[in-house]
N, C-alpha and C positions, 0 to 999 in steps of 0.2 A: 856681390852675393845677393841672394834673393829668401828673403822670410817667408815663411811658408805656414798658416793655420789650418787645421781643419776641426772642426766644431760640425758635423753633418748629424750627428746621432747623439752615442753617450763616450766619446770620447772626446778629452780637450788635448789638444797635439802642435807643438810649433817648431819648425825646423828652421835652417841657414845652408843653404847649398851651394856651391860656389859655380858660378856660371860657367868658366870656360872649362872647368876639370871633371863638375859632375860632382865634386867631391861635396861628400856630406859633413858640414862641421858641427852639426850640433841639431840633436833629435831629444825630443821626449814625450812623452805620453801619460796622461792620466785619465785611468780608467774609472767608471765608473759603476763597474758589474757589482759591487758589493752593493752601491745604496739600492740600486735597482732590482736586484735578486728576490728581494722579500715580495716582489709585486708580479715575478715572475716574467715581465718584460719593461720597456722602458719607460718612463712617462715622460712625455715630452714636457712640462710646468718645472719639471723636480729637475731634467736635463740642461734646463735653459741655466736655472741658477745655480747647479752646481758647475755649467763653463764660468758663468761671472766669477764663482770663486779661482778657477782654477790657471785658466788662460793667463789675468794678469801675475799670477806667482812664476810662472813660465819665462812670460815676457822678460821678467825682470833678473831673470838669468842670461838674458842674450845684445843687455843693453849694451855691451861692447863691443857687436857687429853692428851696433847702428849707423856709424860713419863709414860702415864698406856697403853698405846697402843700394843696390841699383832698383829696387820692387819689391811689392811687397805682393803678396798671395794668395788667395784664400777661396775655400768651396763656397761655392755661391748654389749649387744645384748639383742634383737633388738631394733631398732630407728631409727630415724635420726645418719645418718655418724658423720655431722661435728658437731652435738652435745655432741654426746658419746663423739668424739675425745676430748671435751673441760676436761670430768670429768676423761677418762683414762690418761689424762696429768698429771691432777693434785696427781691422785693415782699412778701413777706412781713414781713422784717426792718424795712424803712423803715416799713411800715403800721406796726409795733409801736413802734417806736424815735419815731417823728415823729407817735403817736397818730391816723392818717388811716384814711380808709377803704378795705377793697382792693376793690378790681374785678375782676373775671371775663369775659376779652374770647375771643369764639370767633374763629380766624383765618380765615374767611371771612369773619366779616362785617365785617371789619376791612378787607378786600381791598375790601366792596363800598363802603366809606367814604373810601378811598383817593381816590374821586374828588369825595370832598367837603372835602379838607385844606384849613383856612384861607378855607371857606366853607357856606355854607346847603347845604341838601341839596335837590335836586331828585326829589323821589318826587312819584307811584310811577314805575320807573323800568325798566325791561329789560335784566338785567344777564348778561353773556357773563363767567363765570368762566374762563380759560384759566392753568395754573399747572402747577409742577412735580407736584403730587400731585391735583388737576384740573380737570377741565372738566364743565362746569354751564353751564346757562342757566336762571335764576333772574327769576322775576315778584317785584320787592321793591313792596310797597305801605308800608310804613311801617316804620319804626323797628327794631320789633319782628313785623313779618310777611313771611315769605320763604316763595315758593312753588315749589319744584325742580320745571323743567319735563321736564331730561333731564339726566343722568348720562352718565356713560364706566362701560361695562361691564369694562372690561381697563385699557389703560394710558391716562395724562395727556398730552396735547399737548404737556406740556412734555417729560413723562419718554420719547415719543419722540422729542423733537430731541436729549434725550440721548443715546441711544440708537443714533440714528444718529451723531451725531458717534464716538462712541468705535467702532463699527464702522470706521468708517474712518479708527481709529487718532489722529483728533483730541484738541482739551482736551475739558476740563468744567470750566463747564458747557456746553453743545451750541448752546443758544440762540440766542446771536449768531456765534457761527462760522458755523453752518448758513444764516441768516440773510447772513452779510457773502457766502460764497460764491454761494449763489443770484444773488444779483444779474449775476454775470458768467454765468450757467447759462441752457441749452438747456431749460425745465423740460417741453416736451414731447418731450424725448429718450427718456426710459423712460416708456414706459406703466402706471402704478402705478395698481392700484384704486383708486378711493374706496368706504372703508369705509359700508354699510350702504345704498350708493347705492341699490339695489330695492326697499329693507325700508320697512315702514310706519311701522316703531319710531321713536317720538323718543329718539332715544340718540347716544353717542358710541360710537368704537371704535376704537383705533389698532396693536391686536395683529397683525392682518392685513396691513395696510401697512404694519408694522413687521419682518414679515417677509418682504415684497416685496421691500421694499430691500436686506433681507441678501442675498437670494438674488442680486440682481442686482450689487449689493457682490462675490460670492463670483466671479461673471463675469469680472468686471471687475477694472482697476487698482488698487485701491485710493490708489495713492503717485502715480498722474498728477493732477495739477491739473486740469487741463478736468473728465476725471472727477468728481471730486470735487463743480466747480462745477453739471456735470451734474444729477447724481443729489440733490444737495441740492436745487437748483431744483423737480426732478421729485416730488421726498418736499415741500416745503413746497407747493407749489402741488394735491398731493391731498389733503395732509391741513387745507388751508384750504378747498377745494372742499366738502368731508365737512361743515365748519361753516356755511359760506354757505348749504347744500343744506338743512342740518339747519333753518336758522334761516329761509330762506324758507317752509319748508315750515309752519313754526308763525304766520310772518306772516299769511300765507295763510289759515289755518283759524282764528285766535285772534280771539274776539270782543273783544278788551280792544283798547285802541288805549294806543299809548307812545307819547309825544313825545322820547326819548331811548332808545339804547341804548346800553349802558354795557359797557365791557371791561377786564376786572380782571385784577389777578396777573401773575407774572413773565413771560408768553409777549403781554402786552398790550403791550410796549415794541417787540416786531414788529412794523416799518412797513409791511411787508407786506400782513400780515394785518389791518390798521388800512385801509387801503387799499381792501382786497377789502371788508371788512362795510362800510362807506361805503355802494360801491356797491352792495352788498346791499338795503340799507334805504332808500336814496333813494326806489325808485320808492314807499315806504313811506309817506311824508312825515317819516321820523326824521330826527333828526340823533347823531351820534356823540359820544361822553364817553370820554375817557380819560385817566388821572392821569398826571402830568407822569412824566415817562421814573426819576428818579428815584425814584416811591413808585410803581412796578408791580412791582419785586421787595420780599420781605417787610421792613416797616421800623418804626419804632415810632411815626413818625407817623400811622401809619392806624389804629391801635391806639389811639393818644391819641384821636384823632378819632372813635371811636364809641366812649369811655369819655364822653365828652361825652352823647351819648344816652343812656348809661346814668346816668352822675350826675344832669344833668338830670330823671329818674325816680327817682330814690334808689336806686338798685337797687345795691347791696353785696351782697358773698360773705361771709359769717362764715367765719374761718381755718381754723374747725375741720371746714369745710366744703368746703374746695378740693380743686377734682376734678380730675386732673389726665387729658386722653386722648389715646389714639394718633389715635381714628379719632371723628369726629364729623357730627353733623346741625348746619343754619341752625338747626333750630326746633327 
């Protein structure tokens, strides 16, 4: 079996996955949206020591896979620094203590494995990254090959649903708030650009719509309800527009053909937005992939699960060699 932490942001998460089956024996997750909410995003000082509290209460429910243990796992990049630093402590320790091997998981491709938890992997595959820190759309052909089609030049799809919620004085995180109010929303009530609609670019871009809203937020009530429902509707249906638009357009022109497209990361648990790329890719001949509602924000199953890919290759980190980063590439 293989131990699996992820410690990237404000989540402390440790799993057990069983190498030859895939099978997942033991997941959990502690969140920490409520301490962070009053601040409206996360603070990384507050995030670091609330893994220290949390991780080892975790561990010490799994001390009975330690004798089947072959590796142990953990995101190393990208994140927050002194968060990583909390979960590569801890995989550091057990590698030394329990004599295993450590692993070195990048947290993208951890996201793009998500949709393989507890089973085979379906490559190559067309995978839509949408997440608090971003959005990608990534050609995976194997294991170890990932081709970035388009980037977010400015902010994440997720980091503006944040964004807007806390403008309108909401929680965080913004996600499903924004999300639960749409549904009751006029979403062609405000006429909100979509970013990059003219341009030839394959990219993302949510700065611009990001400050559509405010402007139109500053108009407005802020504290009515309808509002509210409004303008969320109006902000989630251009800024999925921007992706559909993005993503046709590469259908269109891309000589590769996929039988699947795949939607990773915390902002994939939007039925929404699930929804819209469906019909997107229909006239495609695709069909859709998305990891169960559970493992689309960060968790340490999807971690476990392409520590698998890499054991299965031998592929270890020597300790003295862990690189810990903020900001990282797939390849």
């Amino acid at each position: 079996m293989i131990l699996s932490i992820e410690s990237s942001c404000d989540d402390s998460s440790i799993a057990i996955t069983e190498i030859k089956t895939k099978k997942l024996i033991f997941h959990k997750k502690i969140s920490q949206a409520v301490e962070h909410s009053k601040y409206g995003g996360v603070i990384p000082e507050l995030a670091s020591r609330l893994h220290t509290e949390a991780l080892p209460k975790i561990l010490d429910e799994v001390k009975e896979f330690f004798p089947k243990l072959k590796a142990v796992a953990v995101t190393t990049q990208p994140g927050l620094v002194v968060t990583l630093l909390e979960g590569v402590t801890m995989a550091k320790a057990l590698s030394i203590s329990l004599k295993i091997p450590f692993i070195s998981v990048n947290h993208l491709k951890g996201h793009i494995f998500s949709l393989f938890i507890e089973k085979d992997s379906t490559l190559p595959i067309l995978v839509l990254l949408v997440s608090g820190g971003h959005t990608q759309l990534i050609e995976v052909e194997s294991w170890d090959k990932f081709q970035v089609i388009a980037s977010t030049l400015d902010d994440s799809l997720g980091e503006s649903f944040d964004k807007v919620s806390k403008m309108l004085g909401l929680g965080y995180p913004g996600g499903e708030i924004i999300e639960n109010l749409a549904k009751d929303g006029d979403e062609e009530k405000y006429k909100l650009p979509i970013p990059l609609a003219q341009s030839p670019k394959m990219a993302f871009s949510y700065s611009g719509l990001k400050n559509a809203v405010r402007l139109e937020i500053e108009k407005g009530d802020k504290k009515d309800l309808q509002f509210q429902k409004d303008i969320s509707a109006s902000f989630q249906n251009s800024a999925t527009k921007h992706i559909t638009q993005k993503l046709k357009k590469y259908l269109k022109k891309s000589n590769k053909k996929f039988e699947y497209l795949g939607v990773v990361g915390g902002v994939s648990a939007n039925q929404y937005i699930r929804n819209e790329l469906e019909k997107t890719i229909l006239p495609f001949q695709m069909k859709l992939l998305a990891p169960k509602l559970e493992f689309c924000s960060d968790n340490g199953a999807m971690i476990g699960r392409y520590a698998v890919e890499l054991f299965n290759q031998n592929i270890f980190t020597d300790l003295s060699q862990v690189e810990i980063k903020s900001r990282a590439k797939l390849i």
